[in-house]
N, C-alpha and C positions, 0 to 999 in steps of 0.2 A: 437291539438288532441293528441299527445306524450306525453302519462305519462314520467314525468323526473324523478321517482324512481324507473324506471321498465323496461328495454329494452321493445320497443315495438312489437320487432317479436319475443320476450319471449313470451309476454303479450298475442298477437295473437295463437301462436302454443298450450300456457297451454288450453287458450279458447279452440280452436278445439279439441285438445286431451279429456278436461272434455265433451260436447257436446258429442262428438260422440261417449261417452261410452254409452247414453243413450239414442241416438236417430241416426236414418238412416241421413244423412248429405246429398242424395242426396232428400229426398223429403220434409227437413226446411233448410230455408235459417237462417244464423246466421249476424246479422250485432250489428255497435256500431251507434247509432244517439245520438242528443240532444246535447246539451251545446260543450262537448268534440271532436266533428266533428265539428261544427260550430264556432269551437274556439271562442264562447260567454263567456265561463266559465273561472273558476281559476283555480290555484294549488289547491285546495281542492276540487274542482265539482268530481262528482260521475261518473261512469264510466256506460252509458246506453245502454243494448245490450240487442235487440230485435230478436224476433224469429220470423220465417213468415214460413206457412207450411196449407195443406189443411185440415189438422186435428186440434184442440184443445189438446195440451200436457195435459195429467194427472197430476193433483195436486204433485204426487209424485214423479213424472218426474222433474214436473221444483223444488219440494224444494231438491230433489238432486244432481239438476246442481247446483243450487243458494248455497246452500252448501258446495261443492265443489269448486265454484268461490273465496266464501268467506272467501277459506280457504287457496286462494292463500300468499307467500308470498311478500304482498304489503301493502302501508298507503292507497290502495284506495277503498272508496267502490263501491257496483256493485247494479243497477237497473237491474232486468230483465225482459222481457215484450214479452209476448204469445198477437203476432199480430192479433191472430186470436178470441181475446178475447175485442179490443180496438175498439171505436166508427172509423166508415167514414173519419169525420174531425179531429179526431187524427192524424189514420192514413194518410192520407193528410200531415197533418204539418211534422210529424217527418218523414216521408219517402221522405221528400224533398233533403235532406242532409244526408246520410249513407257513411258508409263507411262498406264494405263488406268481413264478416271473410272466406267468404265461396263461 
C-alpha cells in the first residue's frame, strides 16, 4: 500500500489539506481502495481514492481536487472516484478493502 517515493503520512496529509479546501470533511468520507490497499498492484499501480458523501460533488469540485492531486510532487498517478456516482456491485467490491484518509 506505501508509495516508496513519497512518505506516506506526506501523501495522506497533502490528500486531506487539498480535499478539505473544497469540500466539508465531516459530511464526505475520503478513502484510497483498489490495487494499492490490496497490495495486488506494482510500483507503477495508480493511486485510487474515493469519495463517499450524501451528495453527488459538482463536476468542478472533483476536476479541482483531481487537479490539484495531480499536481502533487510525485511519479504516481491518482484515480478519483465520487462513490456516490458508482454502480451497487462496484461499490460492494472496492469498499471491501479501504483504507481511510479521514
Amino acid at each position: 500500500m506505501y508509495p516508496k517515493h513519497y512518505p506516506f503520512t506526506k501523501l495522506k496529509s497533502d490528500l486531506l489539506k487539498i480535499t478539505a479546501k473544497h469540500v466539508n470533511l465531516n459530511k464526505y468520507k475520503f478513502f484510497i481502495f483498489g490495487s494499492r490497499v490490496t497490495e495486488t498492484g506494482d510500483d507503477r499501480s495508480d493511486i485510487d481514492i474515493g469519495i463517499l458523501g450524501k451528495k453527488q460533488l459538482s463536476s468542478s469540485i472533483l476536476y479541482s481536487i483531481k487537479e490539484e492531486i495531480d499536481n502533487l510532487p510525485t511519479l504516481y498517478s491518482f484515480d478519483l472516484v465520487d462513490f456516490s456516482t458508482v454502480s451497487d456491485s462496484f461499490r460492494q467490491v472496492a469498499t471491501k478493502n479501504v483504507y481511510n484518509l479521514n
